[in-house]
N, CA, C and O atoms as a Maestro MAE file, in Angstrom:
{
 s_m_m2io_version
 :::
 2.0.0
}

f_m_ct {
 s_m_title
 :::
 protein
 m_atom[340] {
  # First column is atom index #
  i_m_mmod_type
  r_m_x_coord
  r_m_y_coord
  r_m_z_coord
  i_m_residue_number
  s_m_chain_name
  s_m_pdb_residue_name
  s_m_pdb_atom_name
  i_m_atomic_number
  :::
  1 25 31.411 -0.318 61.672 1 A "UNK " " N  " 7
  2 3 30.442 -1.316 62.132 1 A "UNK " " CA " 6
  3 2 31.157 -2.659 62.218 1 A "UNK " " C  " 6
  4 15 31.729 -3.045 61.198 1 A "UNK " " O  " 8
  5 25 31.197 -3.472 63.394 2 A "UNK " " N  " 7
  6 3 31.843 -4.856 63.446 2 A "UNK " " CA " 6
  7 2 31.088 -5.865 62.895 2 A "UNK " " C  " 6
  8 15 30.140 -5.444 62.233 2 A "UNK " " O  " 8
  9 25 31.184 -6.883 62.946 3 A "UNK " " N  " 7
  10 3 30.773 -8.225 62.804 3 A "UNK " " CA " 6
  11 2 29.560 -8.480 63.217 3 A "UNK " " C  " 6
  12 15 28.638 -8.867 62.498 3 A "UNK " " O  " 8
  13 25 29.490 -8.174 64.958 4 A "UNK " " N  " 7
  14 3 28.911 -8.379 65.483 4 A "UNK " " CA " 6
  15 2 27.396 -8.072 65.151 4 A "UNK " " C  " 6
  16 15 26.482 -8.883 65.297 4 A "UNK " " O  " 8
  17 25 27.243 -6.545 64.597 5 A "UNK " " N  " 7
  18 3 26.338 -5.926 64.263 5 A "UNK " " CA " 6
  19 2 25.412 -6.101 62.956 5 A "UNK " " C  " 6
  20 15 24.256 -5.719 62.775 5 A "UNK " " O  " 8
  21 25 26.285 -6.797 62.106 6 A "UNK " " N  " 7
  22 3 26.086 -7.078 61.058 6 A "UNK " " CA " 6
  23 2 24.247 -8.063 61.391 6 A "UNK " " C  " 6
  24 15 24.029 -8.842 62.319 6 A "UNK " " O  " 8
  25 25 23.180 -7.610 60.211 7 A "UNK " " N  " 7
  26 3 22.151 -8.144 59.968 7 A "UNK " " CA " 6
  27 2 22.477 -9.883 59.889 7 A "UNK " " C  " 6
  28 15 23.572 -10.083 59.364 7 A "UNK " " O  " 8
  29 25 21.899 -10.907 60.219 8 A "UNK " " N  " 7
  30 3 21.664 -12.442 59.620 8 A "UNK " " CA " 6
  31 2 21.795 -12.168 58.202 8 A "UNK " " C  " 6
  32 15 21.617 -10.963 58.020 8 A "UNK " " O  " 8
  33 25 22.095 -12.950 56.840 9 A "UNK " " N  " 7
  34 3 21.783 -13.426 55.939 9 A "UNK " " CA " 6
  35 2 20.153 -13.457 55.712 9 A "UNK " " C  " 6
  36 15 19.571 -12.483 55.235 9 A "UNK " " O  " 8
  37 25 19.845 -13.998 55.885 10 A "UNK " " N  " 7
  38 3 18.253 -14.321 55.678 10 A "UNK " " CA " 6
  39 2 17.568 -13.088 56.133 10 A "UNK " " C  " 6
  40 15 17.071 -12.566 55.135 10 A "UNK " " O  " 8
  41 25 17.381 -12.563 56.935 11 A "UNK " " N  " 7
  42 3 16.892 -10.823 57.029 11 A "UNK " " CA " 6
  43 2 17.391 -10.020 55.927 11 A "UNK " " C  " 6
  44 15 16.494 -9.254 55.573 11 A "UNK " " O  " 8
  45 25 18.778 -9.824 55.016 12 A "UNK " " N  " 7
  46 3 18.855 -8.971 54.147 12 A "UNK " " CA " 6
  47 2 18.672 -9.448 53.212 12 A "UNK " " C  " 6
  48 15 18.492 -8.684 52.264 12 A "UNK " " O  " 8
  49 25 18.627 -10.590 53.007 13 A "UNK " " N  " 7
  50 3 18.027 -11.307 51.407 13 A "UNK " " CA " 6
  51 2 16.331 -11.323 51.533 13 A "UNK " " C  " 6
  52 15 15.569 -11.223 50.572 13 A "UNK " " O  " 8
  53 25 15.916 -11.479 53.003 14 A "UNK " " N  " 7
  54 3 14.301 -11.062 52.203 14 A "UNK " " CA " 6
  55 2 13.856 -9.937 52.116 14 A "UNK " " C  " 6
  56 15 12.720 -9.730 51.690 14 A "UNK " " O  " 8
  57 25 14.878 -8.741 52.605 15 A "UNK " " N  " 7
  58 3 14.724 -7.223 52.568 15 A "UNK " " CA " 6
  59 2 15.514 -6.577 50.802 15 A "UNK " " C  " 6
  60 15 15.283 -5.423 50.443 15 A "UNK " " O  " 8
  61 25 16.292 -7.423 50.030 16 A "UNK " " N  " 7
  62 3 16.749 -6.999 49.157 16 A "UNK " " CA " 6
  63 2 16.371 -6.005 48.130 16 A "UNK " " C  " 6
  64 15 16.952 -4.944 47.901 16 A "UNK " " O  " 8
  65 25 14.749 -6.744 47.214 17 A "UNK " " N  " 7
  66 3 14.120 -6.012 46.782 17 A "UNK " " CA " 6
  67 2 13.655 -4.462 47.331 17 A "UNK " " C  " 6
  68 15 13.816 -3.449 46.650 17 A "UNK " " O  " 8
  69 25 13.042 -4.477 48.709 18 A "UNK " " N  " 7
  70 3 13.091 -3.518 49.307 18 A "UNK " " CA " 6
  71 2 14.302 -2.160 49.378 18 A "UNK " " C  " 6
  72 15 14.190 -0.934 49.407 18 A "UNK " " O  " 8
  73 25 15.385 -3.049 49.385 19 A "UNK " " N  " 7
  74 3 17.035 -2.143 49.673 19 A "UNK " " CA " 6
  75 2 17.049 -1.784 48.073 19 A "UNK " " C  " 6
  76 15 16.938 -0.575 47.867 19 A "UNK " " O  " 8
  77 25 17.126 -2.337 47.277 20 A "UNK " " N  " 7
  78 3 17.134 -2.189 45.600 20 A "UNK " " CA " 6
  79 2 15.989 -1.221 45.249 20 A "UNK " " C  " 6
  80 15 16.277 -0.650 44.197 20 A "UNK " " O  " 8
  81 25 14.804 -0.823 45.730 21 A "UNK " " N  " 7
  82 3 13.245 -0.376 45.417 21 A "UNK " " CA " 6
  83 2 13.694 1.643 46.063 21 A "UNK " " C  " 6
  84 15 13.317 2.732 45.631 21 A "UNK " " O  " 8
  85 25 14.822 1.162 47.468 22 A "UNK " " N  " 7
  86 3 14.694 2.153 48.336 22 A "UNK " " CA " 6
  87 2 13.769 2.195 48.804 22 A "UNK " " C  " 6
  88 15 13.212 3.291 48.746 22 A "UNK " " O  " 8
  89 25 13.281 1.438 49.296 23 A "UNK " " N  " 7
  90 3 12.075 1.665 50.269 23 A "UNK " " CA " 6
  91 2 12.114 1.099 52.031 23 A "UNK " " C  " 6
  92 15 11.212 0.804 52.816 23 A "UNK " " O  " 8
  93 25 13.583 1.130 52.148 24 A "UNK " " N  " 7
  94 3 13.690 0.799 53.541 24 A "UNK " " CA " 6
  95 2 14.262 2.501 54.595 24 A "UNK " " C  " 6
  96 15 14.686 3.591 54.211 24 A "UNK " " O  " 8
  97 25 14.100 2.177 55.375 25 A "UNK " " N  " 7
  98 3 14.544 3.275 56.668 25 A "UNK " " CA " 6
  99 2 16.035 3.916 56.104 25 A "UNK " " C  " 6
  100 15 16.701 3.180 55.376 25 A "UNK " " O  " 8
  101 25 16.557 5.261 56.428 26 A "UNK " " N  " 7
  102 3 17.935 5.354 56.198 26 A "UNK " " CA " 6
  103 2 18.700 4.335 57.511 26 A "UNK " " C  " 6
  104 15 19.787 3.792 57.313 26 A "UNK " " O  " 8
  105 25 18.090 4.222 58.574 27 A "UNK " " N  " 7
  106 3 19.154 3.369 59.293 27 A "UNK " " CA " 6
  107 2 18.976 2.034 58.736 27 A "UNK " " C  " 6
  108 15 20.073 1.499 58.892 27 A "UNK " " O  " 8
  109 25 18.088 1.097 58.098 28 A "UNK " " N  " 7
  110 3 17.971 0.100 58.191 28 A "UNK " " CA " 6
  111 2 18.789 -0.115 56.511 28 A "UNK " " C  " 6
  112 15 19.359 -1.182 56.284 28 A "UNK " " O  " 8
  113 25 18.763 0.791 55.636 29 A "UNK " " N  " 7
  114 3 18.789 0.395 54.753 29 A "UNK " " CA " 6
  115 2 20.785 0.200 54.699 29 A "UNK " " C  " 6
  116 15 21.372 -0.799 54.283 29 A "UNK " " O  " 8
  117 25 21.434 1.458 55.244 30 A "UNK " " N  " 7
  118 3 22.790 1.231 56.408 30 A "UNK " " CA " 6
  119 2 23.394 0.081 56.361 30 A "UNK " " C  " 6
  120 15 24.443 -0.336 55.871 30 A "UNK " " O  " 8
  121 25 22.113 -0.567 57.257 31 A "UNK " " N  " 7
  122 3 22.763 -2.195 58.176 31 A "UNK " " CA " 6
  123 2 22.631 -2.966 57.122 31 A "UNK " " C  " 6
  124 15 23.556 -3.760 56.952 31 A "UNK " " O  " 8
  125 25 21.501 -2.990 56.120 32 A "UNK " " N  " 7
  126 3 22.152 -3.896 55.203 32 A "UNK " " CA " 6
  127 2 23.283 -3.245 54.339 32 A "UNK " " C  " 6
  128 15 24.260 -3.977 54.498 32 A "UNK " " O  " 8
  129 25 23.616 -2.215 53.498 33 A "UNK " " N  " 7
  130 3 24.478 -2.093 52.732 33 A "UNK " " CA " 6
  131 2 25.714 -3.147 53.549 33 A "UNK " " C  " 6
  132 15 26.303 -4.137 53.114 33 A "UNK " " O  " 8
  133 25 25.815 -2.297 55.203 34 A "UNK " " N  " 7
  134 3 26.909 -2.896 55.470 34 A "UNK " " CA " 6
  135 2 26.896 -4.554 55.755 34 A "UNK " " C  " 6
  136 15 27.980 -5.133 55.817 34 A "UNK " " O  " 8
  137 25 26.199 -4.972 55.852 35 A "UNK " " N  " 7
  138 3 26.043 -6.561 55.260 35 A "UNK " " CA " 6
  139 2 26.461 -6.510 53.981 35 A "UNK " " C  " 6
  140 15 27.448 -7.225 54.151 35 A "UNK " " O  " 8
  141 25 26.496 -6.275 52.990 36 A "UNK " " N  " 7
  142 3 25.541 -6.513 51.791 36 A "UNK " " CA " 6
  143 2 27.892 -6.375 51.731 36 A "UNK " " C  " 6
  144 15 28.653 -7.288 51.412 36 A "UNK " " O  " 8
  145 25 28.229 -5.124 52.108 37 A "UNK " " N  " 7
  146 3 30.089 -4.742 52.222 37 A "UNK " " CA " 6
  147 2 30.534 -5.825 52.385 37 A "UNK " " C  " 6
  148 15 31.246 -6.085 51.415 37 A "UNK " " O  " 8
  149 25 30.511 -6.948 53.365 38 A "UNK " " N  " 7
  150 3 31.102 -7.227 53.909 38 A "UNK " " CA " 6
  151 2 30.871 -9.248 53.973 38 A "UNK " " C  " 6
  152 15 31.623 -10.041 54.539 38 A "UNK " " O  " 8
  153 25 29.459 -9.599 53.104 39 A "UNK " " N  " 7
  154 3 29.625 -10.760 52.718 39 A "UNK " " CA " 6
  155 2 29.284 -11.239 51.584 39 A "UNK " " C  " 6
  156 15 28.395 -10.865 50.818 39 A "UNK " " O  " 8
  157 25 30.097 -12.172 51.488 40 A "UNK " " N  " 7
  158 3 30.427 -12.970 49.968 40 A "UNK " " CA " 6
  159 2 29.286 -13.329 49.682 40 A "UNK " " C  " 6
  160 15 28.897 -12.886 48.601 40 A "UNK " " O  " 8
  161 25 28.478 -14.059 50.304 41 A "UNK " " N  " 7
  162 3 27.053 -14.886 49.737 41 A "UNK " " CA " 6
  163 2 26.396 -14.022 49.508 41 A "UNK " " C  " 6
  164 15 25.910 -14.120 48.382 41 A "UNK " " O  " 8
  165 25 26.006 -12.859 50.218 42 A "UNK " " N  " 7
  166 3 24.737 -11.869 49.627 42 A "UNK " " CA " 6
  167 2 24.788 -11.326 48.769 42 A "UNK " " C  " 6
  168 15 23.967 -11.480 47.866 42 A "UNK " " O  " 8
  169 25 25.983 -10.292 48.696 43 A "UNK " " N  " 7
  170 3 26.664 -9.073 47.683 43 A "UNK " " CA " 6
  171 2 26.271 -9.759 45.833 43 A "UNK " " C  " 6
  172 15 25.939 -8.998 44.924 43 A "UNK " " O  " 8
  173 25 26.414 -11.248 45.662 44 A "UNK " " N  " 7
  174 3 26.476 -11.437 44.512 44 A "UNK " " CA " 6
  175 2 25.004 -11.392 44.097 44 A "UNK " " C  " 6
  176 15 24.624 -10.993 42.997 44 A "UNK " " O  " 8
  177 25 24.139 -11.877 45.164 45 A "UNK " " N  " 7
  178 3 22.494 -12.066 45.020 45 A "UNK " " CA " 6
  179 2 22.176 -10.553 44.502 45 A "UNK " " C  " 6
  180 15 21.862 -10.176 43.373 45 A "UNK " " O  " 8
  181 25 22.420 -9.582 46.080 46 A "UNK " " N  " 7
  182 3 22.272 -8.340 45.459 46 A "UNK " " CA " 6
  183 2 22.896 -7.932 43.885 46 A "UNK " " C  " 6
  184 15 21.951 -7.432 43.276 46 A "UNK " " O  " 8
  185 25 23.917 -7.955 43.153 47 A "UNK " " N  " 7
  186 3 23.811 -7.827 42.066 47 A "UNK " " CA " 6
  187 2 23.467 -8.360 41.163 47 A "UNK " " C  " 6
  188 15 23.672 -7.842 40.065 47 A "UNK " " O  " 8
  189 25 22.712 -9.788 41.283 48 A "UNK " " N  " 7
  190 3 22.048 -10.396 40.619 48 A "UNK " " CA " 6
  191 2 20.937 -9.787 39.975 48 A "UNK " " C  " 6
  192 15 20.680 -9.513 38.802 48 A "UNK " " O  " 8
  193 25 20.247 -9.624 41.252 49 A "UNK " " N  " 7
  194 3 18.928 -9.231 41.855 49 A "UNK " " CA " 6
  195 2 18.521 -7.214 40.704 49 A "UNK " " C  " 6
  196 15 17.599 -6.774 40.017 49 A "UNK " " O  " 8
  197 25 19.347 -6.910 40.997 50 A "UNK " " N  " 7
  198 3 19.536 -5.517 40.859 50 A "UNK " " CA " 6
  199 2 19.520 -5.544 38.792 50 A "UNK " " C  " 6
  200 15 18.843 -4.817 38.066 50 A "UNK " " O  " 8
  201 25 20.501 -6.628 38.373 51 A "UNK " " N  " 7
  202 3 20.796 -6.648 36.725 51 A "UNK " " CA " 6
  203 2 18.941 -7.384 36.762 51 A "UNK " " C  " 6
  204 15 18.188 -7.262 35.795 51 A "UNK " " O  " 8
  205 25 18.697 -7.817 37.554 52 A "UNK " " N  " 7
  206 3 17.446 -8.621 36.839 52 A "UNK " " CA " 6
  207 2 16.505 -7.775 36.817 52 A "UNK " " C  " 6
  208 15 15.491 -8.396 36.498 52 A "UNK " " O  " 8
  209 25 16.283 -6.760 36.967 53 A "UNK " " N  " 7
  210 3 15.348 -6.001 37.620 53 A "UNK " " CA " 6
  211 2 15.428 -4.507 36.485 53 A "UNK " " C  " 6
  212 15 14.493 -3.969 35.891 53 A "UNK " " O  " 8
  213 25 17.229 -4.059 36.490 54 A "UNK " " N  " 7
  214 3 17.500 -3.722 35.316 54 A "UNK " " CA " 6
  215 2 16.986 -4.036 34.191 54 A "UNK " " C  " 6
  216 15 16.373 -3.217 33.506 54 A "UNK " " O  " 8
  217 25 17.171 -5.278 33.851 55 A "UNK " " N  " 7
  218 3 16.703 -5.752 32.319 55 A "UNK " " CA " 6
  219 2 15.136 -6.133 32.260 55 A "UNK " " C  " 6
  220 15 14.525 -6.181 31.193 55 A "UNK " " O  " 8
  221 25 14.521 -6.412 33.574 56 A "UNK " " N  " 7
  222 3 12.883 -5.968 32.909 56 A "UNK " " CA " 6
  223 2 12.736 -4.792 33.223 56 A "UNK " " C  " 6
  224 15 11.538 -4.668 32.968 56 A "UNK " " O  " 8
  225 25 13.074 -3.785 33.606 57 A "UNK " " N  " 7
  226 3 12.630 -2.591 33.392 57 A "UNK " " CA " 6
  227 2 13.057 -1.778 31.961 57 A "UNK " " C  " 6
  228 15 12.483 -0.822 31.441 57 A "UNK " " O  " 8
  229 25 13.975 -2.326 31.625 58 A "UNK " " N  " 7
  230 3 14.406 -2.047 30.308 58 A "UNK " " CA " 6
  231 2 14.062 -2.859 28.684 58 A "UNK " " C  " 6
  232 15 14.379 -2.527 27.542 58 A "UNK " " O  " 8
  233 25 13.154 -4.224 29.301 59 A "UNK " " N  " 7
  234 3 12.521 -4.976 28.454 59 A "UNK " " CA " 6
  235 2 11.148 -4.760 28.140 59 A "UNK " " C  " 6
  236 15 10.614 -5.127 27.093 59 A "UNK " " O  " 8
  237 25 10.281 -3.817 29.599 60 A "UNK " " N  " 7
  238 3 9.149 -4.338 29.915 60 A "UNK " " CA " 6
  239 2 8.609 -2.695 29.378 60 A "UNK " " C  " 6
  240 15 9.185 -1.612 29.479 60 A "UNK " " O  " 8
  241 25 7.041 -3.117 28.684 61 A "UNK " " N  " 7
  242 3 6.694 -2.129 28.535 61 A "UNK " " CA " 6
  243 2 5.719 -1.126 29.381 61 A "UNK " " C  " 6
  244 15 5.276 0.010 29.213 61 A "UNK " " O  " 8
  245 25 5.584 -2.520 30.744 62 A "UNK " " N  " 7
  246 3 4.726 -1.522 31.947 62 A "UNK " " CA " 6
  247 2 5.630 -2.029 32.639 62 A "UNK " " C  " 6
  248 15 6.578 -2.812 32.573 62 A "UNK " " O  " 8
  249 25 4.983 -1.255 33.446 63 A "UNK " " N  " 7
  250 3 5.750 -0.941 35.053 63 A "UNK " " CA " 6
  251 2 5.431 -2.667 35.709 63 A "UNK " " C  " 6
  252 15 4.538 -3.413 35.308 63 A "UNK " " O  " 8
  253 25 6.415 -2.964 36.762 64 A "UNK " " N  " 7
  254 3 6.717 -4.220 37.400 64 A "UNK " " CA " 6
  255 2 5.778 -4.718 38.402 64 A "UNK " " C  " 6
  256 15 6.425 -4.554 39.437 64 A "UNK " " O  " 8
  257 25 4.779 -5.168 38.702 65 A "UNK " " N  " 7
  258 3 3.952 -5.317 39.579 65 A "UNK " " CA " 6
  259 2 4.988 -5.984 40.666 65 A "UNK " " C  " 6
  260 15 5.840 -6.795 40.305 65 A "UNK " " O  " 8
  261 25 4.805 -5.483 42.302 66 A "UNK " " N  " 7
  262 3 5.567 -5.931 42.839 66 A "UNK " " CA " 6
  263 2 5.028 -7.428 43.599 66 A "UNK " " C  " 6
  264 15 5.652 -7.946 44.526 66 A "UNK " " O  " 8
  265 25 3.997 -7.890 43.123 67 A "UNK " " N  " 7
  266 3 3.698 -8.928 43.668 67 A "UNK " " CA " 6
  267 2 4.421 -10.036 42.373 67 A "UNK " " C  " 6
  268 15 4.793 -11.146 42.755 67 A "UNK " " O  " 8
  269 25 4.541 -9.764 41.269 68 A "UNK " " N  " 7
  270 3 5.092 -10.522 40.204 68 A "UNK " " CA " 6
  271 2 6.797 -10.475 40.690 68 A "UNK " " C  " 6
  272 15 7.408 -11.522 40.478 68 A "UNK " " O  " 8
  273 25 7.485 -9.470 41.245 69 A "UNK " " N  " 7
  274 3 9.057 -9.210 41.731 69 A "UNK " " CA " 6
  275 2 9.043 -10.091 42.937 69 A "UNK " " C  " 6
  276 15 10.042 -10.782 43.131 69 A "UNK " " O  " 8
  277 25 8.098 -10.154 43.726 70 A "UNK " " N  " 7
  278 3 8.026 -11.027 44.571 70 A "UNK " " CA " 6
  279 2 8.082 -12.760 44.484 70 A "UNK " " C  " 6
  280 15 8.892 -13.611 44.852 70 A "UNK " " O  " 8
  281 25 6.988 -12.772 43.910 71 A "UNK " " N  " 7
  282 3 7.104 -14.132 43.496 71 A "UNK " " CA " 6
  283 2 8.312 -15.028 42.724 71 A "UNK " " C  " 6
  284 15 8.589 -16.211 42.923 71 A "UNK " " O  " 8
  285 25 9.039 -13.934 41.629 72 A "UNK " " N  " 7
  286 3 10.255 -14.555 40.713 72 A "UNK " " CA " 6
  287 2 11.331 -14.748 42.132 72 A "UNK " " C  " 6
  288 15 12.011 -15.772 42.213 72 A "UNK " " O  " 8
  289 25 11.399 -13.744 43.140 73 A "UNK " " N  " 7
  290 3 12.940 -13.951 43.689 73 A "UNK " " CA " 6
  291 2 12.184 -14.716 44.843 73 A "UNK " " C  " 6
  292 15 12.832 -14.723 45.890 73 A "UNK " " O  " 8
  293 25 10.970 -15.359 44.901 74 A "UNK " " N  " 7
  294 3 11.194 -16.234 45.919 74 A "UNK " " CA " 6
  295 2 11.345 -17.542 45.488 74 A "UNK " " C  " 6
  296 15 11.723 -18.418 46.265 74 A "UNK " " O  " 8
  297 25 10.996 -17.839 43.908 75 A "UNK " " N  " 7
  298 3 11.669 -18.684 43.251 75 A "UNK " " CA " 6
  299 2 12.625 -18.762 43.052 75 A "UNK " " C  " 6
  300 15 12.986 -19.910 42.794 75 A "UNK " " O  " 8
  301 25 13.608 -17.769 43.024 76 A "UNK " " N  " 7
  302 3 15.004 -17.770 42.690 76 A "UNK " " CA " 6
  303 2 15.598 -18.095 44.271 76 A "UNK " " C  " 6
  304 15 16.760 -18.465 44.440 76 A "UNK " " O  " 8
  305 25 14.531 -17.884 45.520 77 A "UNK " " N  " 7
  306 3 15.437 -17.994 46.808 77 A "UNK " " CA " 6
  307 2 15.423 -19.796 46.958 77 A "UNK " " C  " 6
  308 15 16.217 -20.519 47.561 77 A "UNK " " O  " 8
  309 25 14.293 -20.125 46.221 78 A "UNK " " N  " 7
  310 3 13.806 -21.617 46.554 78 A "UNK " " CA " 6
  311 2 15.035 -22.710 45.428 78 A "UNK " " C  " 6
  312 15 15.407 -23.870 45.598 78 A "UNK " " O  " 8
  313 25 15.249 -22.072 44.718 79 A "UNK " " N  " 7
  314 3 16.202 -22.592 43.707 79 A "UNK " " CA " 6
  315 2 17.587 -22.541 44.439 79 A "UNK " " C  " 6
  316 15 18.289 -23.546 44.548 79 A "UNK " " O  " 8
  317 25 17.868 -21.561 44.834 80 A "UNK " " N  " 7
  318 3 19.521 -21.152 45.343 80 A "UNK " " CA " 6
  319 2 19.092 -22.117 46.696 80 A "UNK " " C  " 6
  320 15 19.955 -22.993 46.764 80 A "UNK " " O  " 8
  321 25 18.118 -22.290 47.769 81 A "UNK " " N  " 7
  322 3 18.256 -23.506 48.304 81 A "UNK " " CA " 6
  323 2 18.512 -24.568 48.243 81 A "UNK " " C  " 6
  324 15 19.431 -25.246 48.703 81 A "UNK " " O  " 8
  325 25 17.366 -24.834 47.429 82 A "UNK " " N  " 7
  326 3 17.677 -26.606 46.452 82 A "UNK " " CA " 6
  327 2 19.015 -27.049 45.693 82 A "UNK " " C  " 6
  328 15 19.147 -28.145 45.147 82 A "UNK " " O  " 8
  329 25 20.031 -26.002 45.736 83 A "UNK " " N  " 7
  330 3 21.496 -25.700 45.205 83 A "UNK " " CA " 6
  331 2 21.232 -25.760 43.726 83 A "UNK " " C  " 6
  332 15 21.955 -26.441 42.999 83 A "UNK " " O  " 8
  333 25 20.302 -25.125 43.299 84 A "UNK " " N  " 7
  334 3 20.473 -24.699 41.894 84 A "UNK " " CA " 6
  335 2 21.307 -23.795 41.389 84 A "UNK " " C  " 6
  336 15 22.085 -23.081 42.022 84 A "UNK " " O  " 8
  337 25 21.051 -23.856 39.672 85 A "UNK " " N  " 7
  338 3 22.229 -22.740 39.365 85 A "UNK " " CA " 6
  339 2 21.594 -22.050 38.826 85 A "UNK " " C  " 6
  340 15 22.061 -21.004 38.375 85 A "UNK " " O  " 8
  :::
 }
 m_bond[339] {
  # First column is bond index #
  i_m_from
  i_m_to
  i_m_order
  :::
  1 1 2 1
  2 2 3 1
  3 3 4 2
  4 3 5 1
  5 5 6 1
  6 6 7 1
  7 7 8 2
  8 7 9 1
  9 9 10 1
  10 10 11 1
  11 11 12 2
  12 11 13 1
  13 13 14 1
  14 14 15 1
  15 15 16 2
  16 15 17 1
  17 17 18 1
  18 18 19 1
  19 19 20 2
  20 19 21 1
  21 21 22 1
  22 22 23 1
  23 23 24 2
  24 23 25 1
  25 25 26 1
  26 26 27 1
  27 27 28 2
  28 27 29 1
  29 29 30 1
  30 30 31 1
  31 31 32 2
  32 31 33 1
  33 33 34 1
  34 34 35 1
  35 35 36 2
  36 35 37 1
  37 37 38 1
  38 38 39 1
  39 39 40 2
  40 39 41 1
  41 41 42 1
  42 42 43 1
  43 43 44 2
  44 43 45 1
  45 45 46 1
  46 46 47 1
  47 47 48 2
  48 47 49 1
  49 49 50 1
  50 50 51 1
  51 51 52 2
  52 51 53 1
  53 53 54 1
  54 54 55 1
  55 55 56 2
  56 55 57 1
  57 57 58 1
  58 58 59 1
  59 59 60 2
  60 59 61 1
  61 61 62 1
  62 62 63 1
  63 63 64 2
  64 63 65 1
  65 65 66 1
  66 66 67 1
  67 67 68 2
  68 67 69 1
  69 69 70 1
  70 70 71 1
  71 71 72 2
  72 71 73 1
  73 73 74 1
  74 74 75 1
  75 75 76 2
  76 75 77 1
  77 77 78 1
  78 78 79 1
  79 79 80 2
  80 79 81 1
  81 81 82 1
  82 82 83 1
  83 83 84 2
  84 83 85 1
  85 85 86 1
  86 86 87 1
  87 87 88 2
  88 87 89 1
  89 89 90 1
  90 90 91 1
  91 91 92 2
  92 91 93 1
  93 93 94 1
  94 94 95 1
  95 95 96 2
  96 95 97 1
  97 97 98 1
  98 98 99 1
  99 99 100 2
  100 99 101 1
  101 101 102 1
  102 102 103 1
  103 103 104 2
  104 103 105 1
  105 105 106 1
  106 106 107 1
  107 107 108 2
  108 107 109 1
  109 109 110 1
  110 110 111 1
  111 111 112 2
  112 111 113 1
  113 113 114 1
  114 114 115 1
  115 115 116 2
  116 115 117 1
  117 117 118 1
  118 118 119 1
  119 119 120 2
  120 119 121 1
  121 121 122 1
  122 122 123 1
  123 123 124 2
  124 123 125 1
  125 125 126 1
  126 126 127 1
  127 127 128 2
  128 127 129 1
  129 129 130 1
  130 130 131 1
  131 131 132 2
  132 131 133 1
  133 133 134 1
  134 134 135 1
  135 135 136 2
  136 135 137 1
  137 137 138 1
  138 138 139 1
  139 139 140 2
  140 139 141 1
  141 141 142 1
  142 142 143 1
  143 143 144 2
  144 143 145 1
  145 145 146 1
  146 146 147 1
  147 147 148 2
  148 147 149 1
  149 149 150 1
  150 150 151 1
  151 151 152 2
  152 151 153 1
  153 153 154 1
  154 154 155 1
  155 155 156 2
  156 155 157 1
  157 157 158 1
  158 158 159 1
  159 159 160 2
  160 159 161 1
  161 161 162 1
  162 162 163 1
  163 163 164 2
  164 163 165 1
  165 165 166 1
  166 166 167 1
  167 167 168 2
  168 167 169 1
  169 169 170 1
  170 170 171 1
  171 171 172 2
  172 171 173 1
  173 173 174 1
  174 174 175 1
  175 175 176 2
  176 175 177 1
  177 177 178 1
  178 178 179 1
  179 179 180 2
  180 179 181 1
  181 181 182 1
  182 182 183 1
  183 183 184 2
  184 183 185 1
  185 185 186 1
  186 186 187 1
  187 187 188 2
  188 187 189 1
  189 189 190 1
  190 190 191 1
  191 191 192 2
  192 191 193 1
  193 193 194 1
  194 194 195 1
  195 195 196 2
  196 195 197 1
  197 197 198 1
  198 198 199 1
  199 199 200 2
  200 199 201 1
  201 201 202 1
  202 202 203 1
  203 203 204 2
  204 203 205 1
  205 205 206 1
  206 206 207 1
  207 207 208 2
  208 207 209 1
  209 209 210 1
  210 210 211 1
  211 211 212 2
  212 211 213 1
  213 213 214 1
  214 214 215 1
  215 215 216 2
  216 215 217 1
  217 217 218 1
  218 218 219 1
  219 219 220 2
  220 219 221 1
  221 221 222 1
  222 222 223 1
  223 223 224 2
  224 223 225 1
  225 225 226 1
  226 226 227 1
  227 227 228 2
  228 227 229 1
  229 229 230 1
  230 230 231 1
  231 231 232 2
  232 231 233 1
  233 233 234 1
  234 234 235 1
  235 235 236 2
  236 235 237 1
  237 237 238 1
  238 238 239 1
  239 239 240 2
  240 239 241 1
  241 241 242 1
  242 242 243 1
  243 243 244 2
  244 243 245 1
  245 245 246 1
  246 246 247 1
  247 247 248 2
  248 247 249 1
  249 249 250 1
  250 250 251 1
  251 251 252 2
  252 251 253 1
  253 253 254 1
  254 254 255 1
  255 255 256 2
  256 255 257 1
  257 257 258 1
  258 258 259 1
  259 259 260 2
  260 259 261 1
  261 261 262 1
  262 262 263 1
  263 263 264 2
  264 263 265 1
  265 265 266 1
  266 266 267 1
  267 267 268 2
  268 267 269 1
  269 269 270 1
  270 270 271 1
  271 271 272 2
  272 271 273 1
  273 273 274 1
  274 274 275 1
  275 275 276 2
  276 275 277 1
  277 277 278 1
  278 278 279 1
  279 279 280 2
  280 279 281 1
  281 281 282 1
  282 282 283 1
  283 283 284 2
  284 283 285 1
  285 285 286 1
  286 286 287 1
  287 287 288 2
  288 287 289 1
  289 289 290 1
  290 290 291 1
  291 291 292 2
  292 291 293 1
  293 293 294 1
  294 294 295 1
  295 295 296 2
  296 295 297 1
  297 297 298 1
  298 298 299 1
  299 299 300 2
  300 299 301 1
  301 301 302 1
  302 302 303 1
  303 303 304 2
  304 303 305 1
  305 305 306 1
  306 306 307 1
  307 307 308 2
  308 307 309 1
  309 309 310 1
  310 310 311 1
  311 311 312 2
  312 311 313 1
  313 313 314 1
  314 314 315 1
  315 315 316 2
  316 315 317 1
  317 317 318 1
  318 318 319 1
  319 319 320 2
  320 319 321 1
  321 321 322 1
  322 322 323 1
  323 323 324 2
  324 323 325 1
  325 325 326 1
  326 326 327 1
  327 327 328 2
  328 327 329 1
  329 329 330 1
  330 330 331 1
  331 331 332 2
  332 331 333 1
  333 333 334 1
  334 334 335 1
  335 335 336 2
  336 335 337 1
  337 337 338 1
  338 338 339 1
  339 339 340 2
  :::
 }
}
């Protein structure tokens, strides 16, 4: 897959949870991995994203409401804008 083909940034970061959940298409989920291969800015979110998700599922004694997963990483997208750390 070239360059060319590669997903935007902003399409696989608001599909992440989704790509992490498995709940995207086998082709779609593809185009991001190969995003996900091949750039520096996302790849780290995705493993961010993935340990955070890890450790409340391993903290939490119910299951994750996905409107609560939603809301934290769009705080975390609004923070990594504002150039937080």
């Amino acid at each position: 897959m070239n360059g060319a083909e590669l997903l935007p940034c902003d399409q696989v970061i608001a599909q992440l949870w989704e790509y992490i959940d498995g709940e995207l298409s086998e082709e779609r989920a593809a185009l991001v991995r190969a995003h996900l291969d091949a750039c520096a800015h996302c790849f780290p979110q995705h493993d961010y994203q993935r340990a955070f998700l890890g450790f409340l599922r391993l903290h939490s004694r119910s299951p994750i409401a996905p409107a609560l997963r939603q809301r934290v990483f769009e705080g975390l997208l609004r923070e990594d804008a504002a150039g937080g750390s």
